[in-house]
KEKE-3310 file (N, C-alpha, C; in steps of 0.2 Angstrom, whole numbers, plus 5000, padded with zeros to 4 digits):
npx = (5429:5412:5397:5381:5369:5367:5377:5394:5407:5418:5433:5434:5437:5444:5454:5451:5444:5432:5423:5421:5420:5402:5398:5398:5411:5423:5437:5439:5451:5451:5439:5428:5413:5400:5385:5373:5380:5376:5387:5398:5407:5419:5420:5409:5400:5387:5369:5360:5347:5336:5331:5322:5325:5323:5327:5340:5350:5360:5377:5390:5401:5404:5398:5385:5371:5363:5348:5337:5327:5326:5318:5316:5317:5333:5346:5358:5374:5376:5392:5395:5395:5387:5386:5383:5374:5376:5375:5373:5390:5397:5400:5402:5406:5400:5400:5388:5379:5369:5360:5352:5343:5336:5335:5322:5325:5337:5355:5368:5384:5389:5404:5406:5416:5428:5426:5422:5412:5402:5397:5396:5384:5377:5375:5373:5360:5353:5335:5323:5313:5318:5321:5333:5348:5357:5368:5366:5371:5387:5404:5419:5419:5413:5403:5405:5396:5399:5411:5410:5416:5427:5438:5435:5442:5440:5443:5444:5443:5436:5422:5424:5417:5406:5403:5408:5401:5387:5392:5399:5384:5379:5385:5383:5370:5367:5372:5387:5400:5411:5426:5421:5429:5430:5436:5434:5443:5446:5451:5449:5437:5423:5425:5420:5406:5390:5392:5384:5376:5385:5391:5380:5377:5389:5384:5374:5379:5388:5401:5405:5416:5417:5430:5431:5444:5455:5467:5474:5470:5468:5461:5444:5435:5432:5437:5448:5468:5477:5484:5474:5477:5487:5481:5473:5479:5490:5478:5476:5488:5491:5486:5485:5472:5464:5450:5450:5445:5446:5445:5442:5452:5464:5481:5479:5472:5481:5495:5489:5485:5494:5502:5495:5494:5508:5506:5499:5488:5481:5482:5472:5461:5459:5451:5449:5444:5447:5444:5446:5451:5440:5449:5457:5453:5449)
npy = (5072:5074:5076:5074:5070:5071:5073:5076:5075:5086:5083:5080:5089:5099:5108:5114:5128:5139:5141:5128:5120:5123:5118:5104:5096:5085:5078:5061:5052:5057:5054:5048:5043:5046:5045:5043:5044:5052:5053:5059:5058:5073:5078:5075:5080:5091:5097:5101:5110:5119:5137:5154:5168:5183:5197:5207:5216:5230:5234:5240:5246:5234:5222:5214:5211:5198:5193:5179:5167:5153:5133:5127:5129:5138:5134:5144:5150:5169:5175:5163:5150:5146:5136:5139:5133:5134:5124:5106:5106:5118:5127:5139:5148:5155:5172:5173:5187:5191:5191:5177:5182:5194:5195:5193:5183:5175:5183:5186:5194:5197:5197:5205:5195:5196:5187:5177:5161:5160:5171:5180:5174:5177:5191:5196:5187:5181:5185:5191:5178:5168:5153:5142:5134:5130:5126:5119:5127:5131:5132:5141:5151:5162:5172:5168:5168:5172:5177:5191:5206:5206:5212:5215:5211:5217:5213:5216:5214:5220:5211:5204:5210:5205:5193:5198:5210:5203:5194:5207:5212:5201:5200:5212:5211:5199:5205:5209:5218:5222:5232:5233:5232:5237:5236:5240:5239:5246:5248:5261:5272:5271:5256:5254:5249:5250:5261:5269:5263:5256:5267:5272:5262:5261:5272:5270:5259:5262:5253:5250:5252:5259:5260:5267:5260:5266:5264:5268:5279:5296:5300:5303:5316:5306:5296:5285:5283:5272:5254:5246:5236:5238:5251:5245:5241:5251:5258:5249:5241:5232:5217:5207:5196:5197:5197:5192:5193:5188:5192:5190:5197:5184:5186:5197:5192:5180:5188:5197:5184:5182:5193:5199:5189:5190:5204:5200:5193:5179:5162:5153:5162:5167:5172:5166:5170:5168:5175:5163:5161:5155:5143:5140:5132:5123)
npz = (5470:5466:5478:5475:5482:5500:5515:5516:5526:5535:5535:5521:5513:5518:5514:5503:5490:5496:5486:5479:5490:5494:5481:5486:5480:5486:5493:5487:5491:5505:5512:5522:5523:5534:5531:5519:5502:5487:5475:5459:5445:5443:5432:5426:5418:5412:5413:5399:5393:5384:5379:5379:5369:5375:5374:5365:5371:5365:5376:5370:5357:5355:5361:5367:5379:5382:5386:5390:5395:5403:5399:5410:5429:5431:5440:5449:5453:5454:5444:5440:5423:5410:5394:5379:5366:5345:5338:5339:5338:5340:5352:5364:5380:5393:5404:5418:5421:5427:5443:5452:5463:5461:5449:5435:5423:5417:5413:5398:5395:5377:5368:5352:5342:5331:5315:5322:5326:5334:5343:5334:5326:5336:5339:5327:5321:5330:5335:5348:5355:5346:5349:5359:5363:5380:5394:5412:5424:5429:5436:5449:5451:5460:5474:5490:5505:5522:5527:5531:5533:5524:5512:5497:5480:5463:5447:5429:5413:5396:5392:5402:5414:5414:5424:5436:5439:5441:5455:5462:5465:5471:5482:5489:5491:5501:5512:5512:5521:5521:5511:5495:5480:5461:5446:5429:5416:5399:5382:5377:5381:5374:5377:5388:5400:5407:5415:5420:5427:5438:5445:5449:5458:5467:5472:5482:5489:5502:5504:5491:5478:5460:5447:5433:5420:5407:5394:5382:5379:5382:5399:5403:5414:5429:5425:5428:5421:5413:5415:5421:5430:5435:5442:5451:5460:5464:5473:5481:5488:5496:5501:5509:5517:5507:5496:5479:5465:5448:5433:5411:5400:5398:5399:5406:5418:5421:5423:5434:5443:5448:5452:5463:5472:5475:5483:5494:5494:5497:5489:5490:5490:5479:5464:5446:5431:5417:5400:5386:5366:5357:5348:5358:5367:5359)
capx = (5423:5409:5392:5375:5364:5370:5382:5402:5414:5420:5440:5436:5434:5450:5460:5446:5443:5425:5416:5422:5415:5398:5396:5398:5418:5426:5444:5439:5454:5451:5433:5426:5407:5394:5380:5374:5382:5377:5392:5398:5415:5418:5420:5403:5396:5381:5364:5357:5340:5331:5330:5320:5327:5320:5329:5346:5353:5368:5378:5395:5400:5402:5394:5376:5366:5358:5342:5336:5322:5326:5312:5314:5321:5340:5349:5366:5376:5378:5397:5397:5394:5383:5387:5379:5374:5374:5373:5378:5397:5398:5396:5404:5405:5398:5398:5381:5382:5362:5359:5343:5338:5334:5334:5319:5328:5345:5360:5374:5386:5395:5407:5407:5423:5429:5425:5418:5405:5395:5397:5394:5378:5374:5376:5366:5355:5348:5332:5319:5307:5322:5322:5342:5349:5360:5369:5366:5378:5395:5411:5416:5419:5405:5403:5403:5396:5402:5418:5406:5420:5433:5441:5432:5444:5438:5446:5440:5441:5430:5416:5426:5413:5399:5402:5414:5394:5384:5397:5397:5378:5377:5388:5378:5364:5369:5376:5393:5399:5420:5428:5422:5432:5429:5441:5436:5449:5447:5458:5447:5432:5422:5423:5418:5398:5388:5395:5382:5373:5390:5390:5372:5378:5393:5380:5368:5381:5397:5406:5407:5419:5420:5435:5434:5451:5459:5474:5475:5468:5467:5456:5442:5435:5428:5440:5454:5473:5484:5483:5468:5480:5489:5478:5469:5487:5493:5475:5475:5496:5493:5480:5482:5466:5456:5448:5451:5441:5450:5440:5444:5460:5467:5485:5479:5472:5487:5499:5486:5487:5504:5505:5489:5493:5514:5505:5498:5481:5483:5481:5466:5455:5460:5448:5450:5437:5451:5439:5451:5447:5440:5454:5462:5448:5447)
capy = (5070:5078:5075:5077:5070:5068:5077:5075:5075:5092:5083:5080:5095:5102:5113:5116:5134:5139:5139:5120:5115:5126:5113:5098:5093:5083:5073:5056:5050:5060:5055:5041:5043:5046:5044:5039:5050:5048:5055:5059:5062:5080:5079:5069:5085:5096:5096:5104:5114:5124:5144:5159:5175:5187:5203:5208:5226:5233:5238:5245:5246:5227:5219:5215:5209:5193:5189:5173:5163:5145:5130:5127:5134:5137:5136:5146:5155:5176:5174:5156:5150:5141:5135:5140:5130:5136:5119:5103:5105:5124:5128:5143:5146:5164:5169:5176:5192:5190:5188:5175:5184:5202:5196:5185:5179:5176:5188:5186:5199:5193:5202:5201:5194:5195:5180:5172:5158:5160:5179:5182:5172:5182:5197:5198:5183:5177:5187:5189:5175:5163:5145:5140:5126:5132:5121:5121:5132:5129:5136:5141:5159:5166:5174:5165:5170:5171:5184:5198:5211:5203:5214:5210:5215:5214:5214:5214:5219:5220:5208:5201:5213:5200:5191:5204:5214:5199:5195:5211:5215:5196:5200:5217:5208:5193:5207:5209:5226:5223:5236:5230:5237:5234:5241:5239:5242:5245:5252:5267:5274:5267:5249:5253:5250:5247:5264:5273:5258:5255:5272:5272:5257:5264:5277:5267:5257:5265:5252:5248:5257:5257:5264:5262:5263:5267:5261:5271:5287:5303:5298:5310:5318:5301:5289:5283:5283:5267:5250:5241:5231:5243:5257:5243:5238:5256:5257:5243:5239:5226:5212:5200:5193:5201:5190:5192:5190:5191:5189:5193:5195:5180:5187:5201:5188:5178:5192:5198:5182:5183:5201:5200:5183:5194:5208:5195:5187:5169:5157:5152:5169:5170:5168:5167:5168:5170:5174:5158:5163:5146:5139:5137:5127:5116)
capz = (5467:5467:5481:5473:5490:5506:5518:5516:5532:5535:5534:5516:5511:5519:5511:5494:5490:5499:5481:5477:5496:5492:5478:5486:5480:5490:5491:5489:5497:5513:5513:5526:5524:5539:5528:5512:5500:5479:5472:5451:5446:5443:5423:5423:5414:5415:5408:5394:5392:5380:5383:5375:5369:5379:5371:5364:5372:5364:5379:5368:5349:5353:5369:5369:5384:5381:5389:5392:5401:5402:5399:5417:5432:5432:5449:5448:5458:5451:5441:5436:5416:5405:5389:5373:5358:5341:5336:5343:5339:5341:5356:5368:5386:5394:5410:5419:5422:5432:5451:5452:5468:5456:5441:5431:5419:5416:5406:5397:5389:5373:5365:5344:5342:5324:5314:5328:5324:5339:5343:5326:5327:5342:5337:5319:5317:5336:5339:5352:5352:5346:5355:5361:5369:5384:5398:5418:5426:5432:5440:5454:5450:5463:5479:5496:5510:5530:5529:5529:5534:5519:5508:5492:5475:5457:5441:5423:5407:5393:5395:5410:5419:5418:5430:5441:5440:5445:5459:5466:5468:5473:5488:5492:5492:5505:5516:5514:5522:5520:5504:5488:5475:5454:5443:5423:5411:5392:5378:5377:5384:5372:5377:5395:5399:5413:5421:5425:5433:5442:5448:5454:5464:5471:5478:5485:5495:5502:5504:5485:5474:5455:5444:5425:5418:5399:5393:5377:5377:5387:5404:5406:5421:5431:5422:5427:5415:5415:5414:5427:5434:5438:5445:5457:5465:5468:5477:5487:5488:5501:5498:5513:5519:5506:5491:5474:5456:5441:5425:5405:5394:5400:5399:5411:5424:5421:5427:5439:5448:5451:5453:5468:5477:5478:5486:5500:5493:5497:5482:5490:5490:5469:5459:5442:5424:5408:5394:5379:5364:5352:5349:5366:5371:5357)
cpx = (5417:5400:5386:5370:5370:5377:5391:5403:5416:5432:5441:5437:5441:5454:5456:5444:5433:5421:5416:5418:5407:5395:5394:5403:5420:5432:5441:5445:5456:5444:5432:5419:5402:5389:5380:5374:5381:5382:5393:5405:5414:5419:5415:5399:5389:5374:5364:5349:5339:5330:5328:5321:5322:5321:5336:5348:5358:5369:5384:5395:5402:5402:5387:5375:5363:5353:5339:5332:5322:5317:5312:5319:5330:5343:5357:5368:5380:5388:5399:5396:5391:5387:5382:5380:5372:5372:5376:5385:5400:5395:5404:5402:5406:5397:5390:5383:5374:5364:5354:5339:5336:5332:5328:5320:5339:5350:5367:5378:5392:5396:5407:5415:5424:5428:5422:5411:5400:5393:5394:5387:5372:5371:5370:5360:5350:5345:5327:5314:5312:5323:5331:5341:5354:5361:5368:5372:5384:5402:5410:5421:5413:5410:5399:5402:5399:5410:5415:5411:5427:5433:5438:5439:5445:5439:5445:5442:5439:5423:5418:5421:5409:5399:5403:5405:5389:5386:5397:5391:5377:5380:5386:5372:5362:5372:5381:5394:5408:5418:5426:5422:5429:5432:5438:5439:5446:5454:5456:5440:5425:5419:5421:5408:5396:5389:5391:5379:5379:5391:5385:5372:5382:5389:5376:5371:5388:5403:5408:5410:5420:5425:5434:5441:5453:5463:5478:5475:5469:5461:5452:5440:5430:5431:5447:5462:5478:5479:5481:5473:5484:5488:5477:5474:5487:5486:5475:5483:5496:5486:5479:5476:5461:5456:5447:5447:5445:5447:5444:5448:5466:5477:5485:5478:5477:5492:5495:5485:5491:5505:5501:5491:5502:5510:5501:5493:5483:5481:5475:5459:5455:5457:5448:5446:5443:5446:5445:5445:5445:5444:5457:5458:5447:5453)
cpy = (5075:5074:5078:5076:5068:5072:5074:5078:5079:5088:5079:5084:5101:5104:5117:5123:5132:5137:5132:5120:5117:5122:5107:5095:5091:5079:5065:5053:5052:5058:5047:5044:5043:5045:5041:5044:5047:5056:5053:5062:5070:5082:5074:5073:5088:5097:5102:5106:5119:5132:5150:5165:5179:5194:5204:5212:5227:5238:5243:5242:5237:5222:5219:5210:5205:5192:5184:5170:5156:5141:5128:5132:5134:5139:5139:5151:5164:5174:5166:5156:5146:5138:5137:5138:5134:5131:5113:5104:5111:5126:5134:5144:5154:5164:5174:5182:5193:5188:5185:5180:5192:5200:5192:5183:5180:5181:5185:5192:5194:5200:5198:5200:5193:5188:5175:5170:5158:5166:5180:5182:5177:5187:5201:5191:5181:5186:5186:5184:5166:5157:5143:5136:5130:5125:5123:5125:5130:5134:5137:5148:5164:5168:5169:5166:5168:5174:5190:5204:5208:5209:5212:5215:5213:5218:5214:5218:5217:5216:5205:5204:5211:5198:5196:5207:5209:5196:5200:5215:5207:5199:5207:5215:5204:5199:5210:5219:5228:5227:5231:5236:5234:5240:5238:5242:5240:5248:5259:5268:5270:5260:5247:5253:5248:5252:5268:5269:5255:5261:5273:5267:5257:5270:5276:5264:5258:5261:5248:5255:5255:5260:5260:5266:5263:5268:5266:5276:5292:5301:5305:5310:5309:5297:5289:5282:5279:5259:5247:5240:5233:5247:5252:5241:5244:5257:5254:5238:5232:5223:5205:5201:5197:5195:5192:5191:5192:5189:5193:5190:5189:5181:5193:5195:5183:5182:5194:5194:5182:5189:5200:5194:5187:5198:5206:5194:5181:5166:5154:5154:5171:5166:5169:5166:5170:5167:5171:5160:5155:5142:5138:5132:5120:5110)
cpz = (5469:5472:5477:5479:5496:5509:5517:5521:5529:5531:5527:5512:5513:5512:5499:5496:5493:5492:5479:5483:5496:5487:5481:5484:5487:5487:5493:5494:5503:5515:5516:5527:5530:5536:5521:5509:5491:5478:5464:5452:5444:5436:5422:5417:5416:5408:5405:5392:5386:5383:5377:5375:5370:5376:5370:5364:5368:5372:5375:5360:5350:5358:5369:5374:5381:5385:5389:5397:5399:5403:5405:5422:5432:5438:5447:5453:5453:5449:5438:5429:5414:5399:5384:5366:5350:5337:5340:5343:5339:5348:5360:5374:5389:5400:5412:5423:5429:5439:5452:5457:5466:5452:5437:5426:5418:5410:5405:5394:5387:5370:5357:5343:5332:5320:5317:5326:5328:5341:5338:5325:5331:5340:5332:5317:5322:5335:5347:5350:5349:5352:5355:5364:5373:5389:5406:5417:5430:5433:5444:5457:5455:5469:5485:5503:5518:5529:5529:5528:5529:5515:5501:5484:5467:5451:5437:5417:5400:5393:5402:5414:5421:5423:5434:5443:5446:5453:5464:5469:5474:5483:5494:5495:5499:5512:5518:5514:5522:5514:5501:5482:5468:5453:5437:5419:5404:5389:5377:5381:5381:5373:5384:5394:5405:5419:5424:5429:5437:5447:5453:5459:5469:5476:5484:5491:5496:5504:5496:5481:5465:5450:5439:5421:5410:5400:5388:5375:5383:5392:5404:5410:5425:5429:5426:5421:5418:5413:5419:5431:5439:5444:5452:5461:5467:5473:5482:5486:5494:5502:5505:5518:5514:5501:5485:5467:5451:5435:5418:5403:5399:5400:5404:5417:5424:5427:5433:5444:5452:5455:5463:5474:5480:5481:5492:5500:5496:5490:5484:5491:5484:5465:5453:5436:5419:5401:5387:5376:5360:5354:5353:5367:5366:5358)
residu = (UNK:UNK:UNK:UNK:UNK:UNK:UNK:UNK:UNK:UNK:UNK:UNK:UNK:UNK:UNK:UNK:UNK:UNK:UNK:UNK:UNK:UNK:UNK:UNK:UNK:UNK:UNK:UNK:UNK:UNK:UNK:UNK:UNK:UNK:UNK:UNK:UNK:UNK:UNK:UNK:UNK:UNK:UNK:UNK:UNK:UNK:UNK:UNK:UNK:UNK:UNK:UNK:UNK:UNK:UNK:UNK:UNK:UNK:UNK:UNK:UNK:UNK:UNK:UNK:UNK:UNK:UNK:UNK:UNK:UNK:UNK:UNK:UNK:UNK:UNK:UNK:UNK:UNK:UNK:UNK:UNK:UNK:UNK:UNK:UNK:UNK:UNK:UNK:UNK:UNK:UNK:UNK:UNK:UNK:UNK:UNK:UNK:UNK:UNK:UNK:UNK:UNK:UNK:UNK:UNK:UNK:UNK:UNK:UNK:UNK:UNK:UNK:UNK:UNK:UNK:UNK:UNK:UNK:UNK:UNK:UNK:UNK:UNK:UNK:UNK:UNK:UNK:UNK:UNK:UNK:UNK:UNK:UNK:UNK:UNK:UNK:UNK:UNK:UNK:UNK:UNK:UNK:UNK:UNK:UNK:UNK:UNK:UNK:UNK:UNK:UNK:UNK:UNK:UNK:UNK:UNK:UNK:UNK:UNK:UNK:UNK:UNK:UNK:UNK:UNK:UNK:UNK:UNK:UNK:UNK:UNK:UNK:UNK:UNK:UNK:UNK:UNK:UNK:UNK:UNK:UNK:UNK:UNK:UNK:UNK:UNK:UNK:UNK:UNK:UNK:UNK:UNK:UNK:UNK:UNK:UNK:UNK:UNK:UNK:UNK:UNK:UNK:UNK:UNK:UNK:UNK:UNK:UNK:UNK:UNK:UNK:UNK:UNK:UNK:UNK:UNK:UNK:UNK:UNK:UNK:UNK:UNK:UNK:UNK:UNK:UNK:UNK:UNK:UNK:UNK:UNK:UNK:UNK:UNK:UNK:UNK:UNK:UNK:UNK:UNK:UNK:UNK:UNK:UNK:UNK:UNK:UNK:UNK:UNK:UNK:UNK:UNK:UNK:UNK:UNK:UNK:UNK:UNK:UNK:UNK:UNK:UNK:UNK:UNK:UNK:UNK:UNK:UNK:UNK:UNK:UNK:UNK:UNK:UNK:UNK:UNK:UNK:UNK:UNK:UNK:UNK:UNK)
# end
């Protein structure tokens, strides 16, 4: 269940990844109350607000940056998602690529997906000045403070980066001085974006590293050649006690749990965002 007021006993909270306990989840049957606690179940759902297109960037031949200022303030934590309405019964689900503590207004990157009835929208019809419905924020795909010397390692490919971005400044930001690695993988050079501000961040703080990887073509000088998932394993072959993101092609973060949690993550340091495409979700 989920706590909206009031403190939950530490022994019910046992054994829940840090970003569930961060929310307020708890195991109702482990939970004996010291206080007065208003509690919702955890499928009670999430409001919905109004929000003004702020501007639409092209980052690659098909990824644009949404910008966004909601009608009020939005509380979220850097890598979680919203939902976005194209109407009430079209709706898709993005994650925030923003960190609140930099940003004034919130971002999304979508990718046009072919025939895609909400990308599609996105893409060529939503401008600046355009009024949206959009949901509070949810998941619990983020960064949580208190391992500051943790191993941070982050996967992604092609918008998979939103969050994996927001994420990893979120954790620069807060402090964090353990390795944080980011690897994004495309099919080609092309479908990578974000690299020179990835670059410029990797400068700034040395314990951030980013490697963009191609699958498909001849790597050039700065890129990496192979499949992500790959590259980031032969770098970092031994994974225990570090923490894990894996966002994107849902058939990468699949194998890449598996692959990450054998290489001696724990199952409770893996975090997972598989961008389904429509129809999985319906």
């Amino acid at each position: 269940m989920h706590a909206t007021k009031g403190r939950v006993p530490e022994n019910a909270q046992k054994g829940l990844k840090p970003t569930l306990v961060a929310q307020g989840y708890f195991l109702a049957c482990s939970c004996t109350p010291e206080e007065d606690l208003e509690i919702a179940l955890p499928n009670n759902g999430i409001g919905k607000l109004s929000a003004k297109v702020l501007g639409i960037e092209s980052l690659s031949a098909d990824i644009a940056c949404i910008k966004l200022a909601p009608a009020r303030p939005l509380e979220y934590k850097a890598g979680q998602f919203i939902n976005f309405f194209k109407d009430e019964s079209t709706i898709r689900s993005y994650s925030l690529a923003s960190v609140s503590q930099i940003d004034s207004c919130i971002k999304l990157h979508v990718r046009k997906i072919p025939n895609g009835k909400v990308s599609t929208w996105i893409h060529e019809s939503l401008s600046s000045g355009d009024l949206v419905n959009i949901s509070e924020a949810a998941g619990d795909c983020f960064y949580v403070s208190g391992n500051p010397e943790q191993g941070l390692l982050l996967i992604g490919t092609g918008s998979g980066l939103a969050p994996l971005y927001g994420i990893a400044q979120d954790a620069l930001l807060q402090g964090h001085f353990g390795p944080i690695k980011l690897y994004h993988g495309s099919l080609n050079v092309a479908g990578l974006y974000l690299v020179d501000e990835l670059r410029k961040l990797s400068r700034k703080y040395p314990n951030f590293s980013y490697t963009p990887c191609v699958s498909e073509q001849k790597a050039p000088d700065g890129f990496k050649e192979g499949i992500v998932l790959d590259i980031a394993l032969a770098d970092v072959p031994d994974l225990s006690g570090w923490r894990v993101y894996l966002c994107g092609n849902p058939a990468m973060v699949n194998a890449a749990k598996n692959k990450t949690f054998l290489a001696g993550a724990s199952m409770q340091d893996i975090y997972t965002d598989p961008f389904l495409p429509a129809d999985a979700n319906n």
